[in-house]
C-alpha positions as CSV (number, residue, x, y, z in Angstrom):
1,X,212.9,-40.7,76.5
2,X,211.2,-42.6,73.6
3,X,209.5,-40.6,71.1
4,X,205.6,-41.7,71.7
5,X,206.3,-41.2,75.8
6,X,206.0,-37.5,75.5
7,X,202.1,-37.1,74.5
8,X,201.5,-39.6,78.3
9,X,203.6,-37.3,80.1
10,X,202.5,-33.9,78.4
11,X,198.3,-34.9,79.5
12,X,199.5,-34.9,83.1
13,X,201.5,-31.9,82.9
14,X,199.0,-30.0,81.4
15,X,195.9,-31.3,84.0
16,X,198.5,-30.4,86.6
17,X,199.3,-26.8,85.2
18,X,195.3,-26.5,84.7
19,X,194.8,-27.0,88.1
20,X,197.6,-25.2,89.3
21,X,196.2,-22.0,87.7
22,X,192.7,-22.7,88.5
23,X,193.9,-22.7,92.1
24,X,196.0,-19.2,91.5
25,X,192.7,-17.8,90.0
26,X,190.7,-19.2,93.4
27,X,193.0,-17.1,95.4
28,X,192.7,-14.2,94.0
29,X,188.5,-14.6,93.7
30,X,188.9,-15.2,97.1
31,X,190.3,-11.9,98.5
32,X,186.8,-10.6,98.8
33,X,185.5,-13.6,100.5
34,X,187.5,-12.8,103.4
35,X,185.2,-9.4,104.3
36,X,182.6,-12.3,105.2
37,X,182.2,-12.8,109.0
38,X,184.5,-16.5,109.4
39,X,181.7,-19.3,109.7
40,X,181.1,-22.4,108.0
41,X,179.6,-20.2,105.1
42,X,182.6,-19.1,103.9
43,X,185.0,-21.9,104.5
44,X,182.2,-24.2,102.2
45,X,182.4,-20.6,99.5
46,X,186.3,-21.7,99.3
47,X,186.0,-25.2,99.1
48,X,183.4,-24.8,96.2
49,X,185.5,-22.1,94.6
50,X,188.7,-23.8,94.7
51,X,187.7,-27.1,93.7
52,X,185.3,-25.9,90.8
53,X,188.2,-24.0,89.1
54,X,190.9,-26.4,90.0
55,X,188.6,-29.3,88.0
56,X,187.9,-27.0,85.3
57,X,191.5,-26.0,84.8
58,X,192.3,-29.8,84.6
59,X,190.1,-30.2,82.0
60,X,191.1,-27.7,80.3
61,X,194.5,-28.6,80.4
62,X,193.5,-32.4,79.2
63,X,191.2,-31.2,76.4
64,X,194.9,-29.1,75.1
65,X,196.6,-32.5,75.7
66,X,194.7,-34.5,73.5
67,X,194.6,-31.9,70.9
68,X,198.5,-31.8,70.7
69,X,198.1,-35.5,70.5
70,X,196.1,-35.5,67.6
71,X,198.1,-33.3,65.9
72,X,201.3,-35.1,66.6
73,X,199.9,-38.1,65.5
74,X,198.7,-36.7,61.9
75,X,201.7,-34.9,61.4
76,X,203.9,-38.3,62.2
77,X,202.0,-40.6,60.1
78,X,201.7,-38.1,57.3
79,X,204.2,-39.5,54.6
80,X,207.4,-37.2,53.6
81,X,206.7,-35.8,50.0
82,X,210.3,-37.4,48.1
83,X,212.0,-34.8,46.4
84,X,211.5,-34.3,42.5
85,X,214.8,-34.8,40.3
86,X,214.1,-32.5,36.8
87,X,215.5,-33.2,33.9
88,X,216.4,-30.7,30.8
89,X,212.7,-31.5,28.9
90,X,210.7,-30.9,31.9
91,X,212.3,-27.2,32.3
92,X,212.1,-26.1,28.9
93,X,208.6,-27.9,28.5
94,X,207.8,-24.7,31.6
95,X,204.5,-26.8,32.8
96,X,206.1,-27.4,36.0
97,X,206.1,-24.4,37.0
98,X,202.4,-23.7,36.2
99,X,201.4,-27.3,38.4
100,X,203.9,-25.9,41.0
101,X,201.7,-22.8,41.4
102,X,198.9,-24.7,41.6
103,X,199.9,-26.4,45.0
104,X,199.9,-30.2,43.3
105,X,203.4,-30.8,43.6
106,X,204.8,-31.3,47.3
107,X,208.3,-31.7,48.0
108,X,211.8,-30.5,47.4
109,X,212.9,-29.6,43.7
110,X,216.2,-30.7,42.9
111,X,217.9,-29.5,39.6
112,X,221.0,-31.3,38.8
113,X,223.9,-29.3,38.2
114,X,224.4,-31.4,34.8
115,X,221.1,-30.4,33.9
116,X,221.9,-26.8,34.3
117,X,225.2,-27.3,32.3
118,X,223.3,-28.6,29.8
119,X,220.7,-26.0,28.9
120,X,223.8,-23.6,29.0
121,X,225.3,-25.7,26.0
122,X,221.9,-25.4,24.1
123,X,221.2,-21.8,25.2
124,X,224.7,-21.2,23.5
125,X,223.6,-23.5,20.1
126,X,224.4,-22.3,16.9
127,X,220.8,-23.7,15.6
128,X,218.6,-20.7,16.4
129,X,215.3,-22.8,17.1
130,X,218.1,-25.3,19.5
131,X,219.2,-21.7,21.0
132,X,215.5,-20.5,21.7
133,X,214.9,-23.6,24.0
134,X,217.7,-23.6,25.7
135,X,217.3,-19.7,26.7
136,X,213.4,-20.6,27.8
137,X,214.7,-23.8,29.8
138,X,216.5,-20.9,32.1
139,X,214.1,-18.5,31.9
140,X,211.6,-21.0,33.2
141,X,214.3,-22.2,35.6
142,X,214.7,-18.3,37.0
143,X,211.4,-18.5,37.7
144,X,211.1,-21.9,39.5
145,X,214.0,-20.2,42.0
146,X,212.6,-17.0,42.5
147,X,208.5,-17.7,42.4
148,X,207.8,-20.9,43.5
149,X,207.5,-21.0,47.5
150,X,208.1,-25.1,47.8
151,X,212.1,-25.5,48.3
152,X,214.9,-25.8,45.1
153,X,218.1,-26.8,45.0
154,X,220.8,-27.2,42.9
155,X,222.1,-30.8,43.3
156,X,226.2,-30.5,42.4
157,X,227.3,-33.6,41.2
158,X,231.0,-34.5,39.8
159,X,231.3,-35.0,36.2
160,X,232.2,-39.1,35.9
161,X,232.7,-38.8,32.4
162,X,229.3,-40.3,31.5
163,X,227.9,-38.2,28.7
164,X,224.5,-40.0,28.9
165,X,222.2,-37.4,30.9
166,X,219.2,-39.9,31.6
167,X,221.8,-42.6,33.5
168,X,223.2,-39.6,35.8
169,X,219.6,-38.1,36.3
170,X,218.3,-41.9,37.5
171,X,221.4,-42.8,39.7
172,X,221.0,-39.5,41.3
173,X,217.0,-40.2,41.9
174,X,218.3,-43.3,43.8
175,X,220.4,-41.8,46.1
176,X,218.0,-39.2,46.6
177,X,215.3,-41.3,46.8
178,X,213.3,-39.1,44.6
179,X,211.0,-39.1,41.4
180,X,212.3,-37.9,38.2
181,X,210.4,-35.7,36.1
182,X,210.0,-35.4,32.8
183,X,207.7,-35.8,29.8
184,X,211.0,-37.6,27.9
185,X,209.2,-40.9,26.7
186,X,212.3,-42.7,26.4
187,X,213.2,-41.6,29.9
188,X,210.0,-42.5,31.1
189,X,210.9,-46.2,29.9
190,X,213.8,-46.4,31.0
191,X,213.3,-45.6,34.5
192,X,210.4,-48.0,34.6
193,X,213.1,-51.0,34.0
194,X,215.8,-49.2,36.7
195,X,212.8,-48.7,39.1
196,X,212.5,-45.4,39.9
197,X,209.6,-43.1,40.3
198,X,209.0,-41.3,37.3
199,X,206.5,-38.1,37.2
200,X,205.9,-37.9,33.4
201,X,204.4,-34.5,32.5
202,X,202.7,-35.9,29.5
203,X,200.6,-38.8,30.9
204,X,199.0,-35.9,33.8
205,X,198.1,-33.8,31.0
206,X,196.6,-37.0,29.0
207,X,194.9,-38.0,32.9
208,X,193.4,-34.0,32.8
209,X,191.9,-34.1,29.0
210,X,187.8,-34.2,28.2
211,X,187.2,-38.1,27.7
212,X,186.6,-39.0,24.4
213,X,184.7,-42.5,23.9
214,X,184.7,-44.5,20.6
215,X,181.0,-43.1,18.5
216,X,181.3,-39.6,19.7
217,X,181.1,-36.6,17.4
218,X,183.1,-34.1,16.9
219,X,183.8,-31.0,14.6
220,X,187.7,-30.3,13.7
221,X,189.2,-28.8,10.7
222,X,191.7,-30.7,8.9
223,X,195.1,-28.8,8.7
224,X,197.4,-31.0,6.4
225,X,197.9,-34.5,5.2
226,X,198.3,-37.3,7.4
227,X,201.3,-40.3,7.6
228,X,199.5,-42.8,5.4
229,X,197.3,-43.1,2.5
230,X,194.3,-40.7,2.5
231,X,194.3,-39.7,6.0
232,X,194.1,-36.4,7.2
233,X,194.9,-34.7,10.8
234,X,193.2,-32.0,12.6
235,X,194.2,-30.5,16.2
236,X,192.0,-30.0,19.2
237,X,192.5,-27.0,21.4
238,X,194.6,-28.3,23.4
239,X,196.9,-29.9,21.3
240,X,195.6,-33.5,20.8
241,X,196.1,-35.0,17.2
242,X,192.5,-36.0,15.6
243,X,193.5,-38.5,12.5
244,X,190.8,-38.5,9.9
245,X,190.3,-41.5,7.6
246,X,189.9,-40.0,3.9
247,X,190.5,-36.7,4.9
248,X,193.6,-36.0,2.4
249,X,191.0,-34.3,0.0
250,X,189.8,-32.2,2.7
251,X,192.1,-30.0,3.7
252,X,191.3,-26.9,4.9
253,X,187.8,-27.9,5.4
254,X,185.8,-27.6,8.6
255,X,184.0,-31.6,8.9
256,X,181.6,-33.4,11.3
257,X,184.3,-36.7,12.4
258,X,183.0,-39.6,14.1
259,X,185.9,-41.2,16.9
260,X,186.6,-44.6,15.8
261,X,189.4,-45.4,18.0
262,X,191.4,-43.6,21.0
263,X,195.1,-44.5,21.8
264,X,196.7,-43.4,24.7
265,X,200.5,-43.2,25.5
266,X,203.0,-41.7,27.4
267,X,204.0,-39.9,24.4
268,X,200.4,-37.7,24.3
269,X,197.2,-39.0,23.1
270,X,195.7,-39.9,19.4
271,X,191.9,-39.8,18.2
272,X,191.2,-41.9,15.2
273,X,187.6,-40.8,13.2
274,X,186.3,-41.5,10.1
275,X,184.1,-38.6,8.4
276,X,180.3,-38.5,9.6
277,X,178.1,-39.5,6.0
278,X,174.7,-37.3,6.4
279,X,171.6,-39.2,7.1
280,X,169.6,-39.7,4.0
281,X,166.5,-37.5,4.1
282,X,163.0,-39.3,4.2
283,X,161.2,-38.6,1.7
């Protein structure tokens, strides 16, 4: 039987089912109808009483018919979420557990058993800062197991002797045919050229920031010197660089910055501002 024939079939199933219990309830109504002297009263009582309850149990059943339907339609044209391939950045990073929570992510979570191998080797690092983000990687990744409710796998896969990561993580997207995620912006290019979804953790925290528009104000306090000549960077709260033309004498200081320019990237997001001169008093 072809898939769509069953919603045709189930209407008149269910009008007949209706009508079939309406009918059961008419004979049992009925039992008292028959103390009644026989007469053309009471055969037009069991007429009325059949039919009425028979119709209404066909339209009953046809209302729950079409209801299925509806739902059987929705759920078939509702696209499949694609599984979500993570890589060793996105685990340690820990944000995908907090988005997970949140119910934006749909889909199977796949962690590559070359992933996993990895953030062993740099749990075991002899660099203690190296060490410390390999032992939060599986931390977070405990936690993605055992609190998140969507489904997670581990995805085994047989050591080729490839030692690049990023080519086994986008091969393995395509066979899936999955998303990677990360917030690697090498990664991020790379699987733009190869094609394959990427979700780049960076560019939805970028998409969730306060917009900032060119002749804004703003008040920061410069924290050290900046890459070239003079400049000086501040931080926003949550995290966003604020470069400040001529701000190298300033450090320390607490200034009113005007934003000159905004550049967005993959990478995270940079405000450029130049230091707000006081308006000249009238006299």
């Amino acid at each position: 039987m072809e898939r769509n024939a069953f919603p045709v079939y189930s209407r008149h199933f269910w009008k007949l089912s209706g009508a079939f219990f309406g009918a059961l309830l008419a004979a049992l109504l009925m039992q008292p109808l028959r103390l009644l002297p026989p007469g053309w009263g009471a055969g037009l009582a069991a007429v009325a009483l059949y039919g009425g309850l028979m119709l209404t149990g066909a339209r009953t059943g046809a209302r729950y018919a079409a209801s299925v339907r509806v739902k059987s339609a929705v759920a078939q044209s509702a696209p499949e979420a694609c599984p979500k391939v993570l890589d060793t950045s996105v685990i340690i990073d820990g944000r995908v557990l907090d988005i997970c929570k949140a119910g934006f992510l749909e889909g199977e979570l796949v962690i590559p058993s070359f992933v996993l191998d990895e953030l062993r080797h740099i749990a075991d690092s002899a660099d203690s800062l190296r060490r410390a983000r390999g032992r939060r990687g599986l931390d977070i990744l405990k936690k993605i197991r055992e609190e998140l409710e969507c489904p997670v796998r581990i995805e085994e896969e047989e050591d080729t002797g490839e030692a690049e990561v990023d080519v086994k993580l986008l091969r393995l997207a395509k066979r899936l045919n999955g998303a990677v995620m990360t917030n690697d912006y090498n990664l991020n290019k790379v699987a733009g050229i190869a094609k394959v979804p990427v979700l780049n953790i960076n560019e939805l925290a970028g998409a969730l920031r306060p917009v900032v528009l060119p002749g804004e104000e703003m008040a920061v306090r410069i924290v050290r010197d900046g890459k070239e000549p003079g400049q000086g960077v501040a931080y926003l709260d949550d995290g966003t660089m604020v470069v400040v033309e001529n701000g190298r004498r300033r450090v320390g200081e607490t200034l009113d910055v005007e934003v000159t320019t905004v550049l967005q990237t993959s990478a995270g997001r940079m405000i450029f501002t130049r230091i707000k001169t006081p308006e000249p008093k009238a006299i």
